[in-house]
C-alpha positions, 0 to 999 in steps of 0.5 A: 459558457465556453467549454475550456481548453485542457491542456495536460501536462503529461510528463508530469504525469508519466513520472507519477503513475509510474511511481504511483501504480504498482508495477503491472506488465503483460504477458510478454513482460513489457511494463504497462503500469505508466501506460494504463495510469497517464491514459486513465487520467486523459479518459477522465478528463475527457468525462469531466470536461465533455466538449472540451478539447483536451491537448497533451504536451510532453516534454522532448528529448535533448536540450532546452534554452535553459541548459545553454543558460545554465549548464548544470540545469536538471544535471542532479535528476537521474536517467529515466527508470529503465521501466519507464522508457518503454512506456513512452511510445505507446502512451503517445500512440495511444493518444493519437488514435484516441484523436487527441492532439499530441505535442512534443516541441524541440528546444523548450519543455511541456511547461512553456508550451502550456505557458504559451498556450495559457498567454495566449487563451488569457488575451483571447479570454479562452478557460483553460484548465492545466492538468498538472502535480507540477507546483511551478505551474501555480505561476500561470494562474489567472482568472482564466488558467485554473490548475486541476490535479486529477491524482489528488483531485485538488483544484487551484484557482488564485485563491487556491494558489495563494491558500497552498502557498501564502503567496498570490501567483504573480509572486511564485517565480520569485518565490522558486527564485529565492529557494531554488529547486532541488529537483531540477537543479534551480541553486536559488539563495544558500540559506533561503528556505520556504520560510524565510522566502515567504517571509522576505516575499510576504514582507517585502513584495517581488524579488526587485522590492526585496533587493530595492530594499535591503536595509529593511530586511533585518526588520523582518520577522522571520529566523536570520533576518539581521543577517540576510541581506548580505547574503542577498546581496552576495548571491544576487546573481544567482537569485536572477538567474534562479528567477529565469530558470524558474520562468515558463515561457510565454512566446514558444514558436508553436504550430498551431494557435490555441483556437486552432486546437480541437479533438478529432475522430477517435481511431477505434481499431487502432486503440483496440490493437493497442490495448490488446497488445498492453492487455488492458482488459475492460478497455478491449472489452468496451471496444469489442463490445461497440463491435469494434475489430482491431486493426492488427488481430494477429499480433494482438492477443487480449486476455479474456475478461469479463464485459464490463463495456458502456456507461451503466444507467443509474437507478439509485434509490432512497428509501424512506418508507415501509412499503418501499423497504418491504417491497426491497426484501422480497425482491432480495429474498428471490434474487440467488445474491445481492451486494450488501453493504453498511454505512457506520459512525466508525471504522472501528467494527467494536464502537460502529453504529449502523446508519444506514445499509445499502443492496444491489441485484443488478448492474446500476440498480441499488438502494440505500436505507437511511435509518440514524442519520442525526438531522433526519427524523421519523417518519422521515427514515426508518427505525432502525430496530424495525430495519434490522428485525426485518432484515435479521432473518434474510441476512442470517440465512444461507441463501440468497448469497450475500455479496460485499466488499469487506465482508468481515467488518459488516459481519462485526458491526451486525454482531453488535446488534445480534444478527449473524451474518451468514451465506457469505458467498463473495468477497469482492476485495478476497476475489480480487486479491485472489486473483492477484494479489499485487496487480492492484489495491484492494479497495473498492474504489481501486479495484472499481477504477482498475477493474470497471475504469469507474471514478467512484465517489470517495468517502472525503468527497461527500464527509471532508478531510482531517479534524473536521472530517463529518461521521457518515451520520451527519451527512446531508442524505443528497449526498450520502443515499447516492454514495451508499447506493454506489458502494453496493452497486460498484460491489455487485458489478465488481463480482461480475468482472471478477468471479469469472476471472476466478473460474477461469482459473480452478485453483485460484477458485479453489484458494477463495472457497476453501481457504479465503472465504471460509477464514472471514467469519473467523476472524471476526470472530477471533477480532471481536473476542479480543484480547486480555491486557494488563494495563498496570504491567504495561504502565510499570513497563512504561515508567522503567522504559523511560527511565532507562532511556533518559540514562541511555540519552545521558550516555550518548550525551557524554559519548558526543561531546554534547546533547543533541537530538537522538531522533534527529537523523540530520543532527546524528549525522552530525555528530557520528560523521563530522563531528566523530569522523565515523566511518560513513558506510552508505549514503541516502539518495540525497547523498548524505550519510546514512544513519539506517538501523543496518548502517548503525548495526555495522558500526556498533561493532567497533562504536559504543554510541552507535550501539547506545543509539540502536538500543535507545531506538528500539526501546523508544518504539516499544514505549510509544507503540505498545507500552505506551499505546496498548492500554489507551486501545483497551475497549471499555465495553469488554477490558479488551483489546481488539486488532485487525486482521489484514486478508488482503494486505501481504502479496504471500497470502499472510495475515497482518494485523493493525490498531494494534499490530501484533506481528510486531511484538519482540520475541528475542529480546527481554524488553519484547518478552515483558510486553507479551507477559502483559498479554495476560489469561482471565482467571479460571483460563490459562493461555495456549500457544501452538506454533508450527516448527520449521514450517518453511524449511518443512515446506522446502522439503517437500517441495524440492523433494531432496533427499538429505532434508526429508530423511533430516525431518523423517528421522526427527534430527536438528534440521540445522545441526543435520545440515551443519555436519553435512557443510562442515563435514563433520558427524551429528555429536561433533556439531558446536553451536556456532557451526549450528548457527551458521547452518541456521543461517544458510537455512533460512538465508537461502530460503529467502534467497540470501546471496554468499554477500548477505551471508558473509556480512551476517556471520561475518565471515569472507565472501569466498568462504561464505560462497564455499558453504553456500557451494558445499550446502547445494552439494549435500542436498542438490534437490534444494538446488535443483528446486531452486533453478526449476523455480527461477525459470518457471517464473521467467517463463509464466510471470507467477508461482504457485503455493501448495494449495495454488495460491498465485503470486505474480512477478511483475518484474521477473522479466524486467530489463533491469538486473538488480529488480529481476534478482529481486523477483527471483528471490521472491520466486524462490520464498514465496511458495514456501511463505506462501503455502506456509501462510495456507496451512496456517489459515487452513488450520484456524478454519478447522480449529474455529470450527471445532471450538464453535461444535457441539460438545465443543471444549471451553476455548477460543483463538485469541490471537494468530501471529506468523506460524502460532495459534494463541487460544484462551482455555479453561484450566481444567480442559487444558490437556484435552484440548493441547493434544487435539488442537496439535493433531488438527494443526499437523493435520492442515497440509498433507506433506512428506515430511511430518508437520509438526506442532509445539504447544505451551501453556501459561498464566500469559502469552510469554509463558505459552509460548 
């Protein structure tokens, strides 16, 4: 068979890895995220399609045929994001010293150039595959022209087409024609949505039928269809000239014919000097590992990382039989470490039954052990109590050094059979969000195309997608050995291109040995104990939820002239702007009003139903995201409920939690207070809260080293009443509680670098006065000021910050070209050091506080919940005030600081009363 033509649709691609992929740029602050995206996708192309010529067309720059046709065509889409312009050239250097066709045509678009070469493939009976997320190419569709998306790996044929748009693709210029296009400014016929366009097309056939027949358009089924044909018929203009608009040209004047198409020789040097200048690491890598010397070495200058070079032979093994798995252990037990992996019925660690588990030890070597898998009978695989009683000890023990991805949930799920997982010695997804915490995802198959520029199988590859979706037990093994055998093998290679990066940096080594790394089996721990919920107070809660927010909806009702729906942000709109001529204070990017929480804040200053409208949304989330939802999560096995803890997740370094998420929970409101009162102790224990006072402002201290504020936290004062005497200048017992709470919020507001308009608008003062405070507060503590510019410009000068403990936080944008983003990133340099070591400190002190509780002698305790700066521990009631003192010292003990650390403890029958 002929290998097809690819023909890739690159500006479609350029705008979706710069939206896709998280904003990377190198050293020298260019941005490269779009870059290493459209390139990644061209070199898998090139894997997937061997032999096939694969041609990329971008889109030119000025005008097409279709703005002289209409001149309002595109006129809505924004200016190309400053970021992004940059990226362009190199993305098309990089294309022809790869020896890959590149056409950019003056007068039409990438599309018609594509349309043309698919004419001329059909006549010629050439396979081509477009390379596309552009839904309006679904119209080249034919038996020759198939569509391949590479970002969401879908395939559409004609089937494909009419599956995903109830339409075959002869009828989708009609379909475009009928509901216009917002994104490129189509108008289409006003009134005519998706579905009334499928059902005037469905009913009706093309757009000639459909206005051959207008009497017979109100018979159709779909909502309005007495009335359409009239507006069919007063836009009938707009329909054609919609109709060719949306028509990809077929007979564009281009340079070469599609049999004249062919990839040439890639220029290596060239693509090396280009990659070492984008520093794409594994892509240098793979070069100089062919031997290749970049063309231009003195203004290249690759940042060192691990080899990861060449296509790794495969040597995946099942295993089914006892001498193949005892000959696996022995090789296991000589190795120093191996890639460990388990493959589950759930992803809920509590419920999750081992199906198989899978090692490696070396590069594209691994194994998988099938042992419940549903079809498969013995002796066909394993038992698996035999599986895991021999493996229990290996896995138990110190060494050999057990290697994963996720650790902590393998750790849980070998808890439900009684083996303790330990000699954890890497982490691959902790190593790689050590290393850099917003470079990339986290997960393996992120890290293995970011780090290795592997593809890897995705579980929905192999177990399907939504409600039919296969549990990995009811895999065919074909397809579940390779995937399992893969995972472990992907992990051990990812430890080899990441472990390297850390050592070459001893303080990011230093923050996954110490603080990382020796939190995972605690939180697991802590995970698995889970806890305590009283289902019927939550039920009692619930019950006087909803009755409180049918009166609340009644009031908003009447306060409206007339119902309406409160969550409907399109019909409170509506009522608040057209119908109650409310003030509209911002607008959403499609230029309609805005109903946001901070628009409705503003306008319940002055409207009672804005602020009917705040309370019923607040209300309505705790009801269905916690009164509501809690008791379903209760675990039956244990009355418990079980979260899980996030390490890899915030770009600060602290903790999140979901399923369900306890960050969240409301401390300031009643409501919020009853939820934390369900969260109750077991009889004979009562729950204890240690909470670190002021952490952040503490660390602030310490790090601007500003006089005022260390002798503030030295001397024991009111840090925000200390600071409003020195604003308002007035003494210590003069201070009143609105001076107290305005220096509250020029304390925290500067933290996270609030400018003098985020301060006038939440004390609601000037913008002048609010600037004099902020003017006169860096007069009292000129360190905090000092720290302050230190911080901005060694952020502009290395691209990260550091945290106490040498946490790293790069600043892709710190350097960008566009102002308000590099505001942005400063104000992040300023917190994140202080949010950062605050979230150290805290998992620092877990550690010690864990292992304290699981020691000899140890008190009749355990940690429960860790939720921002607070610790909640279960307690037995007579060991309480013990353990309240102790547990205080060690968390004061976590940070060595110049000001004192300190720590509040309260204890309670529930977390409300302990807090």
């Amino acid at each position: 068979m002929t290998a097809p033509v690819v023909l890739v649709d690159g500006s479609s691609y350029l705008y979706r890895a710069f939206h896709a992929l998280p904003p990377l740029t190198n050293s020298k602050g260019m941005p490269t995220g779009a870059v290493k995206g459209v390139i990644n996708m061209i070199r898998r192309l090139l894997k997937d399609y061997p032999g096939s010529p694969v041609v990329v067309v971008f889109d030119a720059k000025g005008k097409t045929f279709r703005d002289d046709m209409f001149p309002d065509y595109k006129a809505q889409r924004p200016p190309m994001p400053d970021d992004l312009r940059p990226q362009v050239q190199p993305i098309h250097d990089i294309v022809r010293a790869m020896g890959l066709p590149l056409l950019v045509e003056e007068g039409v678009e990438a599309d018609d150039v594509i349309g043309t070469y698919c004419q001329q493939a059909t006549a010629a009976g050439i396979p081509v595959i477009v390379s596309t997320g552009d839904k309006d190419m679904a119209q080249l569709v034919n038996e020759h022209v198939t569509l391949v998306n590479t970002m969401t790996d879908t395939v559409m044929d004609p089937a494909g087409v009419e599956a995903k748009f109830g339409l075959p693709p002869s009828l989708i210029i009609d379909f475009l024609a009928l509901m216009g296009d917002k994104v490129d400014n189509i108008p289409g016929v006003p009134g005519v949505g998706e579905k009334t366009a499928l059902g005037l097309l469905q009913g009706l056939g093309s757009l000639d039928s459909i206005y051959a027949n207008l009497d017979k358009v109100k018979d159709l089924s779909f909502r309005g269809a007495k009335t359409m044909a009239a507006k069919l018929e007063e836009h009938k203009d707009k329909a054609y000239m919609s109709y060719a608009l949306a028509t990809i040209k077929l007979d564009c004047d281009l340079p070469e014919p599609i049999q004249a198409l062919a990839n040439g020789e890639p220029d290596k040097a060239r693509l090396l000097a280009l990659f070492q200048d984008m520093e794409f690491k594994t892509w240098v890598n793979e070069l100089e590992g062919e031997g290749v010397v970049a063309e231009v070495s003195e203004s290249s200058h690759a940042a060192e990382g691990p080899d990861t070079k060449g296509a790794l032979a495969r040597e995946y093994e099942i295993i089914t039989t006892e001498a193949a798995f005892e000959r696996w252990l022995l090789t296991l037990e000589s190795q120093p470490a191996f890639a460990f992996d388990t493959e589950t019925t759930s992803l809920d660690y509590m419920e999750a039954e081992i199906v198989g588990v899978s090692f490696s030890v070396e590069p594209g070597r691994a194994a998988y052990v099938p042992v419940a898998h549903d079809y498969m009978e013995a002796p066909e695989q394993l038992d698996r109590n035999w599986v895991l009683a021999k493996l229990k000890p290996l896995l138990e023990a110190e060494t050999p050094r057990k290697i994963g991805q996720n650790l902590k949930y393998d750790a849980s799920v070998l808890a439900n059979y009684q083996i303790a997982l330990n000699g954890i010695g890497y982490d691959t997804m902790l190593e790689s969000y050590v290393l850099n915490s917003t470079a990339s995802r986290h997960d393996m198959d992120s890290l293995a195309g970011f780090y290795l520029d592997e593809t890897t199988v995705k579980f929905e590859d192999i177990a399907g997608k939504g409600a039919k979706q296969l549990t990995f037990n009811q895999i065919a093994l074909e397809q579940a050995g390779p995937y399992a055998a893969e995972d472990a093998d992907i992990t051990f290679r990812l430890h080899q291109a990441l472990w390297p990066q850390l050592e070459a940096a001893p303080s990011l080594k230093s923050v996954f040995e110490f603080i990382e790394l020796p939190l995972l089996p605690v939180l697991s721990a802590v995970e698995r104990t889970g806890a305590l919920v009283d289902a019927k107070r939550l039920g009692e809660q619930s019950v006087e939820l909803g009755e409180r927010l049918v009166t609340l909806e009644r009031e908003a009702f009447e306060l409206a002239g007339q119902p309406f729906n409160l969550s409907s942000p399109k019909q409170l709109g509506e009522i608040l702007f057209d119908k109650l001529g409310l003030p509209v204070i911002k607008k959403t990017p499609k230029g309609a009003p805005s109903t946001a929480e901070e628009v409705l804040q503003e306008l319940a200053l002055d409207y009672p139903l804005p602020n009917i409208l705040m309370e019923y949304r607040g209300l309505a989330k705790l009801k269905s995201t916690y009164t509501d939802k809690l008791p379903q999560m209760i675990n039956p096995r244990t009355g418990r409920i079980h979260t899980s803890y996030h390490q890899a997740v915030t770009a600060t370094g602290r903790l999140s939690s979901t399923d369900p998420n306890l960050q969240n929970i409301p401390i300031r409101t009643e409501e919020g207070r009853r939820i934390r009162q369900a969260f109750v102790a077991p009889k004979g224990y009562k729950l204890v809260a240690a909470d670190y006072s002021q952490i952040e402002l503490r660390i602030m201290a310490h790090l601007s080293d500003d006089k005022g504020l260390l002798d503030a936290f030295a001397q024991g004062l009111d840090v925000h009443k200390a600071t409003a005497a020195e604003v308002f200048g007035v003494d210590l017992d003069s201070v009143t509680a609105d001076m107290r709470r305005s220096a509250k919020a020029i304390n925290f507001g500067l933290i996270y670098g609030m400018s003098a308009f985020g301060l006038a608008k939440q004390l609601h003062l000037g913008r002048n006065e609010a600037q004099q405070y902020i003017d006169t507060y860096f007069e009292r503590y000129p360190g905090v000021a000092r720290y302050m510019d230190n911080t901005r410009a060694l952020a502009h000068e290395q691209g990260y910050v550091e945290t106490l403990f040498g946490r790293r936080l790069y600043l892709p944008e710190i350097n960008a070209s566009n102002k308000m983003r590099q505001q942005a990133a400063e104000r992040t340099a300023i917190n994140a050091p202080m949010q950062g070591s605050a979230a150290d400190i805290i998992k620092r002190a877990m550690v010690d506080v864990h292992q304290w509780l699981s020691g000899e002698n140890a008190p009749d305790a355990r940690i429960i919940m860790q939720v921002h700066d607070e610790l909640v521990l279960e307690v037995a009631e007579d060991q309480v005030d013990a353990l309240t003192g102790e547990l205080c010292e060690r968390m004061s003990r976590a940070a060595d600081l110049k000001v004192p650390l300190l720590v509040e403890a309260g204890v309670g029958d529930n977390w409300d009363q302990a807090h």
